[in-house]
N, C-alpha and C positions, 0 to 999 in steps of 0.2 A: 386618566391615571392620577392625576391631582387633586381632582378630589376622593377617590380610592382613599388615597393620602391621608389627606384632609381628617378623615373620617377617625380613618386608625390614631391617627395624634392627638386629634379633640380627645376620644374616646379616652384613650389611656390617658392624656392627661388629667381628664375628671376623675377616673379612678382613680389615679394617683392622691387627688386634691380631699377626696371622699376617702381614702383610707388611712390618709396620712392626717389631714387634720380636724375628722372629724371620727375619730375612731381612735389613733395610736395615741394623738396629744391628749385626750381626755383620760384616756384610760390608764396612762403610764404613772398618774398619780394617786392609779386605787393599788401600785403593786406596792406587795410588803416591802419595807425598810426604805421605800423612793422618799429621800428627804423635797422639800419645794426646790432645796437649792439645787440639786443633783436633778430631777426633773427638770428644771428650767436649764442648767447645763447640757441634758442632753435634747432638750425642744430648739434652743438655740444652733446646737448643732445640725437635727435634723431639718430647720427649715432651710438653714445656710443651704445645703448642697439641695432638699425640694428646690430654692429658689431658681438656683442655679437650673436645674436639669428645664424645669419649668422654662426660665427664659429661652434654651434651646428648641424645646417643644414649642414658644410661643413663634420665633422666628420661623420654625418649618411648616406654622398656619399661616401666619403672615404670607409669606413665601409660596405658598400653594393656595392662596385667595387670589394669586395675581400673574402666578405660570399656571397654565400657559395661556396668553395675552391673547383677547380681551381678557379682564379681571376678570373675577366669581361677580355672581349678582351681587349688586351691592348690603342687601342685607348680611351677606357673610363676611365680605369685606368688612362691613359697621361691626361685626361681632368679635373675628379678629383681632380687631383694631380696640376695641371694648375689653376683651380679653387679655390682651398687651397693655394696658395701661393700666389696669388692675394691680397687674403683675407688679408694675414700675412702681405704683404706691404704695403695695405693700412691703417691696423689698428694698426699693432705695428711699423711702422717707419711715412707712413705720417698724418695720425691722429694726432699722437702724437706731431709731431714738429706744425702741425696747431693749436694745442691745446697749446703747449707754446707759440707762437706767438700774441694769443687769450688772453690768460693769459698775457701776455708782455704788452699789450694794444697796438698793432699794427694793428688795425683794424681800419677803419673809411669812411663814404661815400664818392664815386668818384674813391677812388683808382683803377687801375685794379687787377684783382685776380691776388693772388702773386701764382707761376710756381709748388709748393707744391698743391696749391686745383687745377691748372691743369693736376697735373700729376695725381693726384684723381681722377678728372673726368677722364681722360685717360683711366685709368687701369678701372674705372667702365664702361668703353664700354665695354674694352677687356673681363671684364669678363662679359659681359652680350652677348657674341659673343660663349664666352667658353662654359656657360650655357649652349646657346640655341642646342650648335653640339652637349654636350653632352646627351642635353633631347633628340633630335630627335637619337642618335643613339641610346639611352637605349631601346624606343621608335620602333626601329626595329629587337630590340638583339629579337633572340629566348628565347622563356620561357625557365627557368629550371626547373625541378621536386621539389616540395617542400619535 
């Protein structure tokens, strides 16, 4: 049953991670009249509560790599745990500086993205890579008896 779980949570959370930032944030600056500041006001907003829901969905893989006891094989466990620390650096370290910088009033059209929202996108590949091994291998784990 846990990994049942597993699978559904990976799952949507990569769609999530896939529609939200590599789909909604790009595109919301080709709409007519979105100034950069008013885009950036509202990517700030949408990642705040992604992050948040994210960290919920991280903790119910956590949580289902290790009910019910023995843990998952430990590649999923590594993946998990891969996937949660992701999470951690992009929302408690580089969020947070993008988000003073935003605040700072450092923001404005033409500039290139400053190396903080690429290291963001970075890590949202990586973990949209982590996802994916871990959905396909919860995906082949043998069921366990509930």
């Amino acid at each position: 049953m846990a990994g049942a779980i597993q699978v559904a949570v990976v799952f949507g959370w990569l769609g999530m991670v896939l529609a939200i930032s590599f789909l909604e944030a790009p595109l919301k600056f080709r709409a007519p009249g979105i100034t950069t500041e008013l885009g950036v006001g509202i990517g700030r907003l949408v990642f705040r509560v992604l992050n948040l829901v994210e960290a919920v969905l991280a903790l119910a893989v956590l949580v289902t790599s290790v009910v019910p006891w023995p843990p998952a094989a430990w590649p999923r466990l590594v993946l998990a745990v891969a996937a949660a620390v992701i999470l951690v650096v992009q929302a408690g370290v580089l969020r947070r500086r993008m988000d003073a910088r935003v605040l700072g009033g450092r923001i404005s059209d033409g500039r290139p993205r400053h190396r903080l929202h690429l290291g963001y996108i970075a890590l949202e590949g990586a973990k949209v890579i982590v996802l994916l091994a871990l959905g396909v291998i919860a995906l082949g784990a043998p069921a366990t008896p509930a």
